[in-house]
Structure formats: structure tokens, C-alpha cells
NUVEXTI-623707 format. One record per residue (C-alpha): residue number from 1; chain; x, y, z. Coordinates in nm, 2 decimals. Example, Ala and Ser with C-alpha at 12.3 -4.5 7.8 and 13.67 -1.06 7.14 Angstrom:
BEGIN
<site i="1" ch="A" east="1.23" north="-0.45" up="0.78"/>
<site i="2" ch="A" east="1.37" north="-0.11" up="0.71"/>
***
This chain:
BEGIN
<site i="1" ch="A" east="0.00" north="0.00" up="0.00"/>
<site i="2" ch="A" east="0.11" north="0.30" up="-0.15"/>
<site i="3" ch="A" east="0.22" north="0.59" up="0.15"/>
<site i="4" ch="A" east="0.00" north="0.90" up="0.16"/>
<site i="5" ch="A" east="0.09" north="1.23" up="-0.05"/>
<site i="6" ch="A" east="0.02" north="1.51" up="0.05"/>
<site i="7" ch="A" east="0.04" north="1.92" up="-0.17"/>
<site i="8" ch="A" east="0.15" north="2.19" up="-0.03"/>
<site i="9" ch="A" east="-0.21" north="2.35" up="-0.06"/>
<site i="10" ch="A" east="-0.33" north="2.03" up="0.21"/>
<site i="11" ch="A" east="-0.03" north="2.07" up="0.45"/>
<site i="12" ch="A" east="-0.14" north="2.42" up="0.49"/>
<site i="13" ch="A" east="-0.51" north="2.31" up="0.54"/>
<site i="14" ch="A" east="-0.40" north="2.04" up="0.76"/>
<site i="15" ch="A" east="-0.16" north="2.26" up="0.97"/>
<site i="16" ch="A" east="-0.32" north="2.67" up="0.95"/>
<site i="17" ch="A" east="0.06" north="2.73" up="0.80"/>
<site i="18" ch="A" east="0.09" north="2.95" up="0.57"/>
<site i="19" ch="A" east="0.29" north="2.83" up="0.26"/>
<site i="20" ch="A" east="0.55" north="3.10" up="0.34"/>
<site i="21" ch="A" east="0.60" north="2.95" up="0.66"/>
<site i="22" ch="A" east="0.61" north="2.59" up="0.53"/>
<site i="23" ch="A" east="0.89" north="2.71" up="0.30"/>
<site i="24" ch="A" east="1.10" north="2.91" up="0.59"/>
<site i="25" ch="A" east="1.11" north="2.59" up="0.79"/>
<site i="26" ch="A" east="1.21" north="2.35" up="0.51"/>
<site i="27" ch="A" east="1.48" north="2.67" up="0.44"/>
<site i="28" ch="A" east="1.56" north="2.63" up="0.80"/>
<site i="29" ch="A" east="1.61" north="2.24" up="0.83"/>
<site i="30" ch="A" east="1.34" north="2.19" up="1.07"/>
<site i="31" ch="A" east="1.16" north="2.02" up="0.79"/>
<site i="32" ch="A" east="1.29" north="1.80" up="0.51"/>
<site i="33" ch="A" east="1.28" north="1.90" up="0.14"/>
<site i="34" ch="A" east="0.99" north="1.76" up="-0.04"/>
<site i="35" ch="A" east="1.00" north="1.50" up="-0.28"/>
<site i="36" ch="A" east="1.03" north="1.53" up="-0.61"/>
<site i="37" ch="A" east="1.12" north="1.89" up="-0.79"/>
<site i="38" ch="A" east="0.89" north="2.17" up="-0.83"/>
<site i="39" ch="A" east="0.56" north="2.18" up="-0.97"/>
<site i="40" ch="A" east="0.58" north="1.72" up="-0.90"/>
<site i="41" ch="A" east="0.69" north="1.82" up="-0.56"/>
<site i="42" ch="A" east="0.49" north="1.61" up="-0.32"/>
<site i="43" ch="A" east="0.51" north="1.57" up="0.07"/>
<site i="44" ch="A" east="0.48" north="1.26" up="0.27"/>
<site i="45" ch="A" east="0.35" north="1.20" up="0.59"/>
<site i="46" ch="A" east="0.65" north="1.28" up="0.82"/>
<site i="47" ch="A" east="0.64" north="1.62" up="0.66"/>
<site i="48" ch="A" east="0.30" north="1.67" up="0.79"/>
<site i="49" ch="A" east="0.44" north="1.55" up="1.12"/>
<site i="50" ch="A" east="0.77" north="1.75" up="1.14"/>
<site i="51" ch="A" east="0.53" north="2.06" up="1.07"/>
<site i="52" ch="A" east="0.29" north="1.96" up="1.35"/>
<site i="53" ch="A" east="0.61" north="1.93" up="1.58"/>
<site i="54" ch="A" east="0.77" north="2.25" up="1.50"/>
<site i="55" ch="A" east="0.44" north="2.44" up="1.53"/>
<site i="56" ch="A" east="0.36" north="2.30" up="1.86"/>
<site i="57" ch="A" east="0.70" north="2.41" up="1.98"/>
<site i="58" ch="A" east="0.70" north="2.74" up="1.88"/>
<site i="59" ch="A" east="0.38" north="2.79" up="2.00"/>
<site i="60" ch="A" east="0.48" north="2.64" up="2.37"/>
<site i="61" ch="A" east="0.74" north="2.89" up="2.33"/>
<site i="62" ch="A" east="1.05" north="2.75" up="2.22"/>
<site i="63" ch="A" east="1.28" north="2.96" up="1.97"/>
<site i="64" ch="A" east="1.29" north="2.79" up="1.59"/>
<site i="65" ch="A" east="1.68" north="2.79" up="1.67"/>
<site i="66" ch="A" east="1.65" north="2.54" up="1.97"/>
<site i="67" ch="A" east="1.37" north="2.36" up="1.80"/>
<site i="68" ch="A" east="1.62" north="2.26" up="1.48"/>
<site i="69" ch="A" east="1.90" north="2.18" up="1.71"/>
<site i="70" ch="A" east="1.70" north="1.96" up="1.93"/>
<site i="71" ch="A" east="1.38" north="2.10" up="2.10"/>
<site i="72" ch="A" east="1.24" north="1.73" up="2.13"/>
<site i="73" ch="A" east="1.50" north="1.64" up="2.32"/>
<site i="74" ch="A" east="1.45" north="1.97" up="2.57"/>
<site i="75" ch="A" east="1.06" north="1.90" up="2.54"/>
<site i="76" ch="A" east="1.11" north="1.56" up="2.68"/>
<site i="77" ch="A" east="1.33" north="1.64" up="2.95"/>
<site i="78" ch="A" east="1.13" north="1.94" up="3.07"/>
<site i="79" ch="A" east="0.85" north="1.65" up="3.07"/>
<site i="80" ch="A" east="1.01" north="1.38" up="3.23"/>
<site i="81" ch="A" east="0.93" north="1.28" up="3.59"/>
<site i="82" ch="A" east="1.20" north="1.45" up="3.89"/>
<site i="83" ch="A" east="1.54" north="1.21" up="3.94"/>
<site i="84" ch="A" east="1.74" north="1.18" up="4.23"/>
<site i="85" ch="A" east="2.01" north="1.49" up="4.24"/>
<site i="86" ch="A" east="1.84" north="1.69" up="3.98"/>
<site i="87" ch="A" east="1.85" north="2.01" up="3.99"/>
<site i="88" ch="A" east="1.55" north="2.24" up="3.91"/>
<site i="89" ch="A" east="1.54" north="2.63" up="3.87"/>
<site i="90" ch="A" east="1.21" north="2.74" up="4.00"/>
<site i="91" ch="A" east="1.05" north="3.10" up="4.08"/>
<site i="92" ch="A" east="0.88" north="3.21" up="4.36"/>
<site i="93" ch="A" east="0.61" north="3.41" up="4.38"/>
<site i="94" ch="A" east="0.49" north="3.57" up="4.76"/>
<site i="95" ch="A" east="0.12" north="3.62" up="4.70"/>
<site i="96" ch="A" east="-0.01" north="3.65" up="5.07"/>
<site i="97" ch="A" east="0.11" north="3.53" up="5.43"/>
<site i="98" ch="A" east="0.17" north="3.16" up="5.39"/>
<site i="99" ch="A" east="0.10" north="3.15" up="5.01"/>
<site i="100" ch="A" east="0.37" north="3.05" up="4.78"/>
<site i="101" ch="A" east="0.32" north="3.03" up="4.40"/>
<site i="102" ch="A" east="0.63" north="2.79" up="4.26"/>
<site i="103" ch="A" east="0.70" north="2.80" up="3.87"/>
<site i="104" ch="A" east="0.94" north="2.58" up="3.73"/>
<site i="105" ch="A" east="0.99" north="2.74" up="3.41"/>
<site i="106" ch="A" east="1.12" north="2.43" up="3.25"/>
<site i="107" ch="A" east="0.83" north="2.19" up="3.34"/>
<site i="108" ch="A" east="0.58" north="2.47" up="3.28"/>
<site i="109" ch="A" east="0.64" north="2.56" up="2.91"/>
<site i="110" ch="A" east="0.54" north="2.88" up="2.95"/>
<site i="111" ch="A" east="0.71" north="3.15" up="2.78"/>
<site i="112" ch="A" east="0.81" north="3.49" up="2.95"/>
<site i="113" ch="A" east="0.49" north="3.70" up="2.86"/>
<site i="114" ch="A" east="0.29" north="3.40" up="2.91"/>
<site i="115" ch="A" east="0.45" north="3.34" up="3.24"/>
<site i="116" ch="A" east="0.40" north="3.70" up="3.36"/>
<site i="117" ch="A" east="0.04" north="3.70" up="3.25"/>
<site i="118" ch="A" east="-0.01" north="3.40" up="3.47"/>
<site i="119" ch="A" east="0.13" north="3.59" up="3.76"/>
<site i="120" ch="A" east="-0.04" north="3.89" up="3.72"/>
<site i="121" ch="A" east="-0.36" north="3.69" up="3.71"/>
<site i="122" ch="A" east="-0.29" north="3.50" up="4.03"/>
<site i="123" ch="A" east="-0.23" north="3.85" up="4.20"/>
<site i="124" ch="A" east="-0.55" north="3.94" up="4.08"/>
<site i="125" ch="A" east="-0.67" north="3.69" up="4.24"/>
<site i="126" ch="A" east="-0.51" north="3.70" up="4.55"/>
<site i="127" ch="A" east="-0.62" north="4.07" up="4.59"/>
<site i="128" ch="A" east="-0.99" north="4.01" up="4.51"/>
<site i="129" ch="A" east="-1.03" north="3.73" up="4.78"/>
<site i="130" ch="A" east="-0.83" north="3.97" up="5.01"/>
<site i="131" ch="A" east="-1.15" north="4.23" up="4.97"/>
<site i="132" ch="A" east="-1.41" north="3.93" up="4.96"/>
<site i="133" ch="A" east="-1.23" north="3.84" up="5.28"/>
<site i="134" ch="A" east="-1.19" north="4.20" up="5.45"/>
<site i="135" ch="A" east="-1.60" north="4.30" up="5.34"/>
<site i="136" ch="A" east="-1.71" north="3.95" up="5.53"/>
<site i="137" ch="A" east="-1.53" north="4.01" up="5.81"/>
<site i="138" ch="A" east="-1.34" north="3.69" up="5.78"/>
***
């Protein structure tokens, strides 16, 4: 059984990439050249998948740099369950006596701006049951 082909015009229905985009990462090396040469150019199904993998690294954050020299391998790290001796950089947040908000930015796969908004919304929060808190008396 023959494998599946696919056009450019159905890797960018399949993936929301633009075909601009499709080209700068097979430019790039995070994807592989199609087959065949120009207008017979055809793409196979671990195009489609390589795309799919680069797009949801990007979009968790991670530069296209570290993705074509080895984001999978980061990825799966950042992923994998704690060991023995291994050291993890965390942040901590003080949001209110005895509460402790603790990011580790590895695990989390957040990017800066995401991370921040995350903060600023847990402040938020903190602050509104703070004036819930103080208006009931409790």
C-alpha cells in the first residue's frame, strides 16, 4: 500500500501554515525537502508531522533555533518525571502570608509573557479574595 501524499495547498489546510511558513522551515532544516522537484513536488506523511512538531514548539514557546537543534529532546526532558540529584530552577512568587506560588519554568512551558500573565492573574486573584475576605469580616 502506497504511502500518503500530500500538496503543499493540504499541508497548509492540515496545519493553519501558511505556505510561506512551510517554505522558511524547510529553508531552515526543521523540515525535510519535499520529494520530487517543483511543480511534482509532493510531501509525505513525516512532513506533515515534522510541521505539526515545530508548530507546537514554537507555539509552547520555544525559539525555531533550539527547535532545529534539538527541542524534542528539551521537550522531553522538561516532561520527564523529577530524578534523584536533579536540579531544578524554580520562581517564587509571595502572594499572601503563607502562600507560595512555585513555577518551574522548564516543566511549565510557559514562555516569559505568558508566564508574567499567569502571575499577574494569580495576583489578581489574591487581591480580590483579600476584599471578599476583608468586606465578610473573615
Amino acid at each position: 500500500m502506497a504511502e500518503r501524499t500530500y500538496t503543499l495547498d493540504e499541508l497548509c489546510n492540515l496545519t493553519g501554515l501558511p505556505k510561506r511558513t512551510i517554505r522558511y522551515y524547510i529553508q531552515m532544516g526543521l523540515v525535510d525537502r519535499p520529494e520530487g522537484e517543483k511543480r511534482t513536488a509532493f510531501y509525505l506523511t513525516k512532513h506533515l508531522e515534522s510541521l505539526l512538531r515545530v508548530k507546537r514548539l514554537a507555539a509552547q514557546g520555544m525559539s525555531l533555533e533550539k527547535i532545529r537543534t534539538g527541542g524534542d529532546e528539551i521537550t522531553q526532558k522538561a516532561s520527564a518525571p523529577h530524578q534523584p540529584g536533579e536540579v531544578r530552577f524554580c520562581s517564587h512568587i509571595y502572594l499572601a502570608d503563607g502562600i507560595e506560588l512555585v513555577i518551574d519554568a522548564s516543566a511549565s512551558r510557559l514562555d516569559q509573557h505568558q508566564m508574567r500573565q499567569f502571575i499577574i492573574g494569580a495576583l489578581e486573584s489574591m487581591e480580590a479574595l483579600k476584599a471578599e475576605q476583608e468586606e465578610t469580616g473573615k
